[in-house]
N, C-alpha and C positions, 0 to 999 in steps of 0.2 A: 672077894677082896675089893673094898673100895679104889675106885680111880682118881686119883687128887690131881687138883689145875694148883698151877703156879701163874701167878701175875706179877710179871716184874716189869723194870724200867728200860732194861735192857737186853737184849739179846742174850738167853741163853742164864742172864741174873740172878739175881736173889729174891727173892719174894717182896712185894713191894710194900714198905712201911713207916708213911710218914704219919707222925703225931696228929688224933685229931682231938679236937674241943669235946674235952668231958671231963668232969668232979677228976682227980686224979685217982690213980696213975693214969688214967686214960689209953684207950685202945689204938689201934692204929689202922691205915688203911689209905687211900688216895686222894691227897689232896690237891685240887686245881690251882690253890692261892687267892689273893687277893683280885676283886674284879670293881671296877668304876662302871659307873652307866656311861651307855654308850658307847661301852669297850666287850672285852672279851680275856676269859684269864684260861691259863699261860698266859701273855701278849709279851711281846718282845719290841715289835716296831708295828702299831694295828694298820699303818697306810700301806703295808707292803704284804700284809695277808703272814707275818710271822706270830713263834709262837704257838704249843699245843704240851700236850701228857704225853707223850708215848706209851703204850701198852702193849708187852707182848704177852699171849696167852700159850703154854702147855700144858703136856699134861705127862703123868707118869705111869702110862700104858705102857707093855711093851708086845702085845700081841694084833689088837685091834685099835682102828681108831676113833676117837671118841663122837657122836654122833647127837644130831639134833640143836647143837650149838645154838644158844641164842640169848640176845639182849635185853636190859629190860629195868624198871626202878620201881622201888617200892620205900614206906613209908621208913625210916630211919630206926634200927633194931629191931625192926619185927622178927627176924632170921638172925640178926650177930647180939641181938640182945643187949648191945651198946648203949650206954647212958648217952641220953641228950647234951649235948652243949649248946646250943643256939640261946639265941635272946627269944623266941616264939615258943613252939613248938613241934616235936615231929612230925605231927600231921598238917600243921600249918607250913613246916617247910614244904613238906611232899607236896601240897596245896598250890604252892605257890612256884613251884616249879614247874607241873605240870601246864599252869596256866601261865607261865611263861612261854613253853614249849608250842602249847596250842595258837597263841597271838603271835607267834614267831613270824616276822620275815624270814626271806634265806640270802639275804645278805653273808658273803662269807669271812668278809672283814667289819662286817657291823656296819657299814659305810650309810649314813641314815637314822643312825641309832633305834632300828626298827627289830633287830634280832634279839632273841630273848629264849634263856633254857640252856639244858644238858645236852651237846650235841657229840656223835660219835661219826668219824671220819674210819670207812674201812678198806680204802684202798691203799696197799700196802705202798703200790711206789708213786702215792701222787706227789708232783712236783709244789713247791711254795704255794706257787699262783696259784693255783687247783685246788689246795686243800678246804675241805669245809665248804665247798661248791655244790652246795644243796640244790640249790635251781639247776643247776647245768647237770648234776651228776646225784639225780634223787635215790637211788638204789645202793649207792654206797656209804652215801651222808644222811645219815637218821637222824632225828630231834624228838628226845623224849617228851610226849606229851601232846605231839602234833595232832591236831583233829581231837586232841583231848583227852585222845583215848590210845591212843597208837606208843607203844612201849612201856606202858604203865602197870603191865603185867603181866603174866605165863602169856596166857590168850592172845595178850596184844605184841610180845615180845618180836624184836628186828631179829631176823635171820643172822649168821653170819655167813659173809659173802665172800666167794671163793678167791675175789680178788684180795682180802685180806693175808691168805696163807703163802710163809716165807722159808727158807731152809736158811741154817749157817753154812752149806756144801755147795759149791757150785755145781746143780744139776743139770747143767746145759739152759736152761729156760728164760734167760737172762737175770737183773739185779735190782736191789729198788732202790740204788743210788746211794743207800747209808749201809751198806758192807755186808745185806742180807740177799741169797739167792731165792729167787723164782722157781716153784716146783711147777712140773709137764704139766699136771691134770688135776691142779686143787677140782674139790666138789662141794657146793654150799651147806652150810650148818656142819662140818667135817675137820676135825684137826688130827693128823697123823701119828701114829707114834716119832722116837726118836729118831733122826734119819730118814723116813719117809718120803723120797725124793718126787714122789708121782703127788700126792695130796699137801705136803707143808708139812712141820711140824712144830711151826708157830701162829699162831696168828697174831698179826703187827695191827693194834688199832690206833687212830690219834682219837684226844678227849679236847673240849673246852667247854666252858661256859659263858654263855652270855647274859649281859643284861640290856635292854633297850635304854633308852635317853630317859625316858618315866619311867621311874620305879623308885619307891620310897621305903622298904623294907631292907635297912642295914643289919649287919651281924654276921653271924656267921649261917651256912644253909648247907641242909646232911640229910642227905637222903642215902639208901642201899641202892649201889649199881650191883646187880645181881646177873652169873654168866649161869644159863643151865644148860646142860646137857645130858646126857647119854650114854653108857660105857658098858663094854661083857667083859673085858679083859685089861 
């Protein structure tokens, strides 16, 4: 029996489903919103490093935990089969994300307008200041595309990292500041079943996008953020 992941917005939530650009009815799935050059979407206030997605990850195991966890983007429906909306197209957005990703600064508030790409943040309790601290904190702050080649596929896919896994139970291990508990012994690429107090049984990621100061390709841009994994039970 298959093992299904839920991606919601909040702890413990509903599956996540916001409206995206396509021929109607159109499909659903996650959207960052609106991004200016020079900025970054979520943004909230960009001089004080606010602003992001939230993403929690489970799954509906209830014997083992799910295994091999990792990140990664690919061309727009190739896997959901989604009709296109953009003004390009799908491979031209994938195109052009990745080579944002690649040219990237690591600017964590774009400060420069030098950052550019799909970036994932997976420390579950980094504070404001912190978050999307790619130069300071490379292991837990990914940018699809980096080196060009780096999360652009199974092979290249980012790990998930143990500091991302959170419980709704306080299991002793402290808290990440927004009302989720720290499990004893998260283990990388690992999400726990229900409960799970030793490994998580969330993984809390943050998302944004950037765009640098140059860039001249308006619309809208859809690529598949694809999670895989691993499962016996």
């Amino acid at each position: 029996m298959a093992v299904l992941l839920t991606v919601s917005e909040t702890l413990d939530g509903a599956q996540i489903a916001d409206a995206l650009a396509a021929p109607a009815p159109g499909p659903t799935g996650i959207d960052l919103g609106p991004v200016v050059n020079g900025s970054y979407a979520p943004v909230i206030l960009r001089t004080a490093n606010t602003g992001h997605q939230k993403l929690y990850i489970r799954h509906d195991g209830t014997i083992d935990p799910i295994t091999a966890v990792k990140f990664f983007i690919q061309e727009y429906g190739t896997d959901t089969l989604f009709a296109y909306g953009g003004p390009l197209s799908a491979a031209a957005d994938f195109a052009n994300i990745v080579a944002l990703g690649s040219a990237s600064g690591s600017s964590k508030n774009n400060e420069g307008g030098a950052s550019g790409g799909l970036w994932i943040d997976m420390d579950a309790d980094a504070v404001t200041a912190n978050q999307f601290d790619q130069g300071t904190f490379p292991t837990v702050v990914k940018i699809f595309g980096d080196s060009g080649t780096d999360g652009v596929d199974l092979a290249s896919a980012f790990d998930l990292q143990p500091d991302a896994l959170v419980i709704d139970s306080d299991q002793g291990s402290g808290n990440d500041g927004e009302g989720a508990f720290l499990p004893s012994a998260p283990v990388i690429n690992q999400i726990g079943i229900n409960g799970d107090g030793v490994l998580g049984d969330n993984a809390k990621v943050r998302m944004r996008i950037y765009l640098p100061t140059a860039y001249s390709n308006g619309g809208y841009h859809q690529v598949e953020f694809v999670i895989s994994y691993s499962f016996t039970a």
